[in-house]
C-alpha positions in Angstrom: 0.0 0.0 0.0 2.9 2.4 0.4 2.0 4.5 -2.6 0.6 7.3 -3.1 -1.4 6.0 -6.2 -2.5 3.2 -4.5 -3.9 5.0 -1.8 -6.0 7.0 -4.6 -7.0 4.2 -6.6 -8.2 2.5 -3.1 -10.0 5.2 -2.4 -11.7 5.7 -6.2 -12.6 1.9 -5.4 -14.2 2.2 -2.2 -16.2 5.8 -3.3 -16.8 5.5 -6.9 -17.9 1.8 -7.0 -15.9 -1.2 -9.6 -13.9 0.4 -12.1 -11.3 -0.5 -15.1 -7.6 0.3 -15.1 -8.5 2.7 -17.8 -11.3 4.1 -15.9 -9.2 4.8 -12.8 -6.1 5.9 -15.4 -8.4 8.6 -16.9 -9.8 9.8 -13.5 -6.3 10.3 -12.2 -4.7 11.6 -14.8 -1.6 8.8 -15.2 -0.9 5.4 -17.8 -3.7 2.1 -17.6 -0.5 0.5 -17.2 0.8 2.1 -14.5 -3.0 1.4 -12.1 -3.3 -2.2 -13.9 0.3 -2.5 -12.3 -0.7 -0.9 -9.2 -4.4 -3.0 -9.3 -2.4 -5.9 -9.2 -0.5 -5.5 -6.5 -3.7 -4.3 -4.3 -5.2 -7.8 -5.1 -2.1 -9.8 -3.7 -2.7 -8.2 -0.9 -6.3 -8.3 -0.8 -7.3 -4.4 -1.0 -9.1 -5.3 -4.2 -10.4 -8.1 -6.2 -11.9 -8.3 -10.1 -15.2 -8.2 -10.6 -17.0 -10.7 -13.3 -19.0 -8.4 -15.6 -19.2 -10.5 -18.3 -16.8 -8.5 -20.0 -13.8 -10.5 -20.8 -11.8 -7.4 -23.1 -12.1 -5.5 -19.4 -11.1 -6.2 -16.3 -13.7 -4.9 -13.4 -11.9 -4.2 -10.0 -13.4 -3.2 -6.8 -12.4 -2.9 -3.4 -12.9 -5.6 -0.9 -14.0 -3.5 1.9 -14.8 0.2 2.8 -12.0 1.6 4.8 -9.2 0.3 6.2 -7.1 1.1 9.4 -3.6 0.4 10.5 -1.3 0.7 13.9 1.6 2.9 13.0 3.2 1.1 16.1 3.5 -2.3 14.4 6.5 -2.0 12.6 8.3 -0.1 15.2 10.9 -2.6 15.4 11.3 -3.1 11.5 13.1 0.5 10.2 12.1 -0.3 6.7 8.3 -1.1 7.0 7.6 1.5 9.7 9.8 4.2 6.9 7.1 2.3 4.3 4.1 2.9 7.2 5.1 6.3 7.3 5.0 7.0 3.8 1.2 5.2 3.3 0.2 7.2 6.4 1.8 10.7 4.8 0.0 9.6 1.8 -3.0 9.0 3.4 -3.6 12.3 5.3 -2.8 14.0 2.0 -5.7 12.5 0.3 -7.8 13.8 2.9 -6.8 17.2 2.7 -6.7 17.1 -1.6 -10.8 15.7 -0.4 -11.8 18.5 1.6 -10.4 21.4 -0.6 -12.2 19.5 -3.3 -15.3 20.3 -1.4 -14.3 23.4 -0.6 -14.4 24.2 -4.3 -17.4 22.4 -5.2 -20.8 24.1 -5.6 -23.2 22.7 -2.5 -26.4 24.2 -1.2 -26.2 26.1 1.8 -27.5 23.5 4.0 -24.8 21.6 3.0 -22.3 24.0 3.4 -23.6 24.7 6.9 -23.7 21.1 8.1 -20.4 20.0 7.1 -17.9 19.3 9.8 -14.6 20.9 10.5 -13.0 21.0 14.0 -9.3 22.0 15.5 -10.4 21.1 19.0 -7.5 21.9 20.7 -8.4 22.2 24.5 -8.1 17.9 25.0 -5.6 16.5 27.4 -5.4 12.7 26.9 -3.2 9.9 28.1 -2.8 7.1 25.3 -5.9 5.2 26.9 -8.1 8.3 26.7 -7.3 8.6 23.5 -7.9 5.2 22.6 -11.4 5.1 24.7 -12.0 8.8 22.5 -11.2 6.6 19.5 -13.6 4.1 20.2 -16.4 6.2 21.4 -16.3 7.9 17.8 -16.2 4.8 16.1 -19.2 3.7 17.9 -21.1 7.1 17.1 -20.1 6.7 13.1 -21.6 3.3 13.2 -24.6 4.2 15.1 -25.3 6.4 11.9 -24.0 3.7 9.5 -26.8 1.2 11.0 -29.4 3.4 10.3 -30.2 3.7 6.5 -31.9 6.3 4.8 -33.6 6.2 0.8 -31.6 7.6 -1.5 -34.8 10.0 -2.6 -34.4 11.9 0.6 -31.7 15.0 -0.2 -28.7 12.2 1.1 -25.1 12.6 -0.2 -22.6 9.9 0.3 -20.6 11.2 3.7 -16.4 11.0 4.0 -15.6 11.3 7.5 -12.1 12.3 7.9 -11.0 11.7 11.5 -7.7 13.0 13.0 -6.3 12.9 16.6 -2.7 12.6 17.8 -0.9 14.3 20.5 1.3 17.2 19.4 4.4 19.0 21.0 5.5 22.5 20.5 8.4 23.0 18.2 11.2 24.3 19.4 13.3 27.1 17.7 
């Protein structure tokens, strides 16, 4: 996964629905060769699989689940893969923000634009199991709202929830 392409094809997988190589090359602007290369190795490792469409000129991919976490902390004690978790993770939190400035250019209504969520809550002070119990508690809000579905017909949009928490230090000068 430590790619920054991956990372964007995942996430045109999870969002979008099944897709082509050449579907995900045009969205993002590179080669089919370079995401049928890239789709590959996202099915060894079971982020994706091909879809059977019936199709046999195209090969359908789509992701085999929505979303995906990982514990930086896991490869502590490996320099290389926690240098390669780093990297996924930096590539990660970029796709985020490139998301929310895409909304931030988009055209919504204004009860959209006033119902969107943005928050640099600063004030918490959290020892690692606060934050883990915070961590939880949010998960267990998110899927609260997951468990409940609502028709299409009613004014819904699909919803990205970008969560971020980590402890930070001062920088010294």
């Amino acid at each position: 996964m430590a790619h920054p392409l991956r990372v964007r094809i995942l996430e045109l997988l999870e969002l979008d629905g099944p897709a082509t190589a050449t579907m995900l090359a045009d969205r993002l602007n590179v080669r089919s060769g370079s995401t049928s290369w890239h789709l590959l190795k996202l099915a060894e490792n079971g982020f994706v699989e091909e879809v059977d469409r019936g199709d046999r000129r195209r090969r359908w991919w789509r992701a085999v689940q929505r979303g995906w976490s990982m514990d930086h902390s896991d490869f502590a004690e490996d320099p290389e893969l926690a240098d390669a978790s780093e990297i996924l993770l930096g590539a990660v939190v970029s796709q985020q923000m490139l998301r929310a400035n895409r909304f931030l250019r988009q055209e919504w209504s204004a009860d959209w634009r006033q119902s969107w969520i943005l928050s640099t809550e600063l004030g918490l002070r959290l020892d690692p199991a606060g934050m883990a119990a915070l961590r939880e508690d949010l998960w267990k809000v998110i899927e609260r709202y997951r468990a409940e579905p609502v028709a299409a017909e009613s004014g819904t949009e699909q919803i990205v929830f970008q969560m971020q928490g980590f402890p930070y230090r001062a920088v010294e000068s």
